[in-house]
N, C-alpha and C positions, 0 to 999 in steps of 0.2 A: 925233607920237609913233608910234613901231612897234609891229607886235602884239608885238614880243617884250617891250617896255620896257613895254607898258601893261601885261602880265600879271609885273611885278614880278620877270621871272625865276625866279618859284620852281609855279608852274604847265603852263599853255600856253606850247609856246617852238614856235619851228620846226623839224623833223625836221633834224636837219643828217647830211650822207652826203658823204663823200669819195670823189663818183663825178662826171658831169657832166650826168644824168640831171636836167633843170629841174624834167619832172615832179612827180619825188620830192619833189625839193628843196622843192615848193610846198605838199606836205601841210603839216598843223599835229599835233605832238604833244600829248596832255592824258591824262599817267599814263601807261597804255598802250593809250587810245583815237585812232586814228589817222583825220584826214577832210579834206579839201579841199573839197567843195562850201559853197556859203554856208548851208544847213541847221543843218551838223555845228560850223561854226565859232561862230555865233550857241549851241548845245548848249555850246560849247567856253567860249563868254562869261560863261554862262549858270552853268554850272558853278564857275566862278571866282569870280562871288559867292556863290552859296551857301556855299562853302570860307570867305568871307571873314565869314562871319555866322554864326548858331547857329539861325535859323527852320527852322521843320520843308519839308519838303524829300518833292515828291511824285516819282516819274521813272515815267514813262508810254514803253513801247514793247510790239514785238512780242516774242515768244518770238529770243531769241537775239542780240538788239541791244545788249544788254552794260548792261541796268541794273541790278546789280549792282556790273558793272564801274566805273559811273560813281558810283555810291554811295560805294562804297571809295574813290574818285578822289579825291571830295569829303573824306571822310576823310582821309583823307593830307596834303591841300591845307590843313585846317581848323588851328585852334589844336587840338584834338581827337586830333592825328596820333597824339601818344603813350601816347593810352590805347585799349581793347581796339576791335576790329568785330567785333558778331554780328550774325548773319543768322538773323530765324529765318522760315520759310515756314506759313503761316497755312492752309496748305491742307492741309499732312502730318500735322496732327494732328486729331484728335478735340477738341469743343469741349472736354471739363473736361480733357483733357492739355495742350492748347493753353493756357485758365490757368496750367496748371504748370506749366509754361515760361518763360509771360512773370513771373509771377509768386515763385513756387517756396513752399517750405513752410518755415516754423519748425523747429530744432530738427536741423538737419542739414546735413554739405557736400559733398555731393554736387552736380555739375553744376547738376540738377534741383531738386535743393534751395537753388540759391542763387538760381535764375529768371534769366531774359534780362537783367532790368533791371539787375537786382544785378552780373551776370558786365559788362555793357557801364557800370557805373561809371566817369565821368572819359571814357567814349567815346561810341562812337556805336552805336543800336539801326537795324537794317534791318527791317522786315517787310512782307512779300508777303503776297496776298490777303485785303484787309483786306472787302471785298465779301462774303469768307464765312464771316467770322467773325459769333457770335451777338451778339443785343443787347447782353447779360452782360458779354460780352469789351470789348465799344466799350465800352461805361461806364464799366470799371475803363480801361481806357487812357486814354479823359480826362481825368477823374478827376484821375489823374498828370501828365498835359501841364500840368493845371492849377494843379496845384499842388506837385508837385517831389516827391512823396512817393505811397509806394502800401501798401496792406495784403494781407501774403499769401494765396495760395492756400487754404492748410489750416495753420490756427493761428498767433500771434501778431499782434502790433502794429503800427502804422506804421512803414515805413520809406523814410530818406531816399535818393536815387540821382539824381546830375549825369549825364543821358543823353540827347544828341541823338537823337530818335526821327524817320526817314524810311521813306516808303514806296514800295514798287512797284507797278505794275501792269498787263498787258494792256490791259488800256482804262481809259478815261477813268473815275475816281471819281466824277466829278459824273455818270454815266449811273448809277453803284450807289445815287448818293445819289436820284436822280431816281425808280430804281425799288422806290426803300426800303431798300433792303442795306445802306445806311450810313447813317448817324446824318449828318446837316448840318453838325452844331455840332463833330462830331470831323473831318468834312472839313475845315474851318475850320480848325481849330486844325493840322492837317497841313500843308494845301496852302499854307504861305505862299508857298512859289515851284515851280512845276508846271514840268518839264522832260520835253519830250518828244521821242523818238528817233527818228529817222525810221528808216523800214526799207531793205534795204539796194537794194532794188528802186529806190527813191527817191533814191537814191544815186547813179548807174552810175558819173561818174565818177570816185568813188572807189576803183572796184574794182582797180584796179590798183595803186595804193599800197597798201592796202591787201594784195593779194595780196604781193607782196615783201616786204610789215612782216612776215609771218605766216612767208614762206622765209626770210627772216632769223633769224627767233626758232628757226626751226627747224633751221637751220646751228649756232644755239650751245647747240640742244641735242645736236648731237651729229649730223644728218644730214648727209652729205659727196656729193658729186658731182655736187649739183644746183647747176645756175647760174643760170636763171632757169626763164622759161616761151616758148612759139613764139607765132607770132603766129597761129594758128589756136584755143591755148588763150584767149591773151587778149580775141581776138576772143567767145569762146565764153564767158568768164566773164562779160564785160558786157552780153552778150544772155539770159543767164540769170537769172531772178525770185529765187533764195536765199530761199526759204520759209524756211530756216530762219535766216537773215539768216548775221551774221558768223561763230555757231556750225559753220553749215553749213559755210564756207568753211573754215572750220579744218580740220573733219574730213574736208574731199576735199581738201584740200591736201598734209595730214598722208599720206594713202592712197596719192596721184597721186608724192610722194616717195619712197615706197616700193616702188612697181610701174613708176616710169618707167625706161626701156630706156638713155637717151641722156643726153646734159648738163642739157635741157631738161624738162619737164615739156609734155606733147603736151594737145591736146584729147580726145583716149582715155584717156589717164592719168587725169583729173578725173573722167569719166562722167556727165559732164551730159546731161538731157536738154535739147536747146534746141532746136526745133520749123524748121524752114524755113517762114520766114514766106514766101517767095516762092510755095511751092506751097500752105502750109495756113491760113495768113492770108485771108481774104473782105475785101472792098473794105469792107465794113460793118464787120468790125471793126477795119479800118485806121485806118479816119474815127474810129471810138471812142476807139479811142488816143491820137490825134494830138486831137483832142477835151481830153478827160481830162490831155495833157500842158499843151495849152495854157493853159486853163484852172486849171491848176493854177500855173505858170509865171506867169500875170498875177497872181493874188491872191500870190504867193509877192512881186512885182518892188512890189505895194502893198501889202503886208505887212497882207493880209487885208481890204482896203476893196472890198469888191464892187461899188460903185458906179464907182468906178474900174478896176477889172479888167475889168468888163466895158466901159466907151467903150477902152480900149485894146487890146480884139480886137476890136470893132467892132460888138456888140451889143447889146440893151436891155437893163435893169436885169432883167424878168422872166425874160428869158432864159436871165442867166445864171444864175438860181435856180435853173431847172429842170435846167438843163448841172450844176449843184450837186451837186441830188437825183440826177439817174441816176446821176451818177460815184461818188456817196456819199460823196464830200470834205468832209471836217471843216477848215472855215474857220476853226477855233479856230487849229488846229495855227500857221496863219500870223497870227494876232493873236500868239503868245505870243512871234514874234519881234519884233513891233512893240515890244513891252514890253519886251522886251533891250534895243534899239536905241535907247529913250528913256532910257534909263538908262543909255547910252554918252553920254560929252560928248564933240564935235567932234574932236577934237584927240586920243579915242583911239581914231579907227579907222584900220581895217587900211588901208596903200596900197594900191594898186591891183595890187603885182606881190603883194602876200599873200593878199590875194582868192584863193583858190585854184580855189577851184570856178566864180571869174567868165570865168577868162580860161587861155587853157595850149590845151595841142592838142586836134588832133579825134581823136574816138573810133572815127570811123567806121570806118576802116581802122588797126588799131592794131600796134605793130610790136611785135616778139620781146623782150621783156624780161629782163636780164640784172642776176643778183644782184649780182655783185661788180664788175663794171665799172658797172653803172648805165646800162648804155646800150638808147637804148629807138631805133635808126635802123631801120632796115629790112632789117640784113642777116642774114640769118635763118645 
């Protein structure tokens, strides 16, 4: 079966582009989160069933990785599609506004008076940093997980509200629950399925699709004379770290379209800083990289068995602990793909030309990318 057929069509499909560009071609679309590496697609999997169910729904990334994005995805994806999405961020309010929010008051209808819960009826509730919200607050949100029903803010009685409730986070919840910030029993009742996004660092070769998804979006909104990018930019976009992950990208994209001279969009244009590894690289921190990749790449290919990761670079078990701890690699991240993957039966994985991120060219030297022909050759 295809990934297109396994995801029923109406989810994950394949980007399709009337260019001849294989690259492109070999992303996977999901709403409008775009990715090729095996990471993003297991994400892509990942997502699919949550859409396909009603459990609560944790999404773990960096600042700018699109959890959010992926939330709404899920919504969309859901039986859920046709009733509201609120977002509400746990961090921008004051603990007793932050009740009245989620909660709202009797006796009035106003936004605030009707609270998050009430307004996302029939939908689905988003809420970020659940880590800093007060005891108080976690109470009353279980509470309701628990029972279908909550009692407002300020005055009146119980009331009822059909509302898928997920959460965001920078890091990992069980580290809040670990160091007390969150209640166990409300992690619990949240995190029935944990999806986490890798950052865009972790990504690189995505970056390229990626980049043309973003000049596309931005040709229909109205930007003209850009065609693609040169291959000194795209050489430059893949060696650069995107702290700010895809956000960033947007907004140097956005900018470089604007102030670019030519057809193309230059590596000037973007303003990246990207360091010449050849003069300011140290041989030590070569090793560290090349280190940290490997190591990362073995628990990724055994989807998080250490034991295994490490006879297949070729070192002890204690080892590779220690190569762990320095790198500071969260072995979880590649268990939660193991847990996708057991939950796939045979027959629906991707072939091997959908693999996107398994197979497709090299990065190392990467050619001139063009938007509307799709051609990625070398003639600059």
């Amino acid at each position: 079966m295809t990934f297109r057929s396994m995801t029923r069509g109406s989810g994950v499909r394949e980007r399709e582009r009337d260019t001849d560009c294989r690259s492109v071609r070999r992303a996977v679309l999901c709403g409008r989160m775009l990715g090729a590496c095996p990471s993003m697609l297991e994400v892509f999997l990942l997502m699919e069933r949550a859409a396909e169910c009603d459990a609560g729904v944790v999404i773990v990334g960096e600042c700018g990785t699109g959890r959010e994005l992926a939330a709404r995805t899920i919504h969309e994806r859901s039986a859920r599609r046709g009733g509201p999405f609120v977002s509400i961020d746990a961090e921008a309010f004051e603990p007793e506004r932050l009740e009245l929010e989620l909660l709202g008051r009797s006796g009035t209808a106003s936004p605030h008076g009707g609270g998050a819960l009430l307004q996302a009826d029939g939908g689905s509730l988003l809420l970020g940093g659940l880590g800093r919200t007060t005891p108080g607050f976690q109470e009353r949100l279980l509470a309701y997980l628990r029972s279908g029903c909550f009692q407002r803010s300020v005055g009146g009685g119980h009331v009822d509200a059909d509302v898928r409730v997920m959460a965001t986070s920078e890091r990992s919840l069980e580290a809040d629950v670990e160091s007390g910030c969150l209640r166990s029993d409300l992690f619990y009742a949240l995190a029935v399925l944990t999806i986490g996004l890798p950052p865009l660092r972790e990504r690189r070769g995505d970056v390229p699709h990626l980049a043309l998804h973003i000049l596309r979006d931005l040709a229909g909104d109205g930007a003209s004379g850009i065609e693609g990018f040169t291959r000194g930019a795209v050489s430059a976009m893949v060696s650069y770290d995107w702290p700010g992950n895809v956000s960033e990208m947007e907004n140097r994209i956005r900018r470089a379209a604007i102030v670019a001279e030519g057809g193309r969009i230059a590596e000037a244009d973007l303003g990246l800083d990207v360091p010449d590894e050849r003069s300011e690289t140290t041989l030590r921190e070569a090793l560290d990289r090349l280190t940290k990749e490997m190591v990362e790449d073995s628990l990724r290919r055994t989807l998080g068995n250490v034991s295994r990761a490490a006879r297949s670079i070729g070192v002890s078990r204690p080892a590779m602990y220690d190569m762990i701890r320095k790198h500071d690699i969260d072995v979880r991240r590649f268990k939660h793909e193991r847990t996708a993957r057991r939950r796939r039966s045979p027959d629906t994985q991707p072939s091997a030309g959908q693999r996107a991120g398994s197979t497709g060219g090299s990065l190392d030297t990467p050619a001139p990318m063009d938007l509307k022909s799709g051609r990625t050759d070398a003639q600059e």
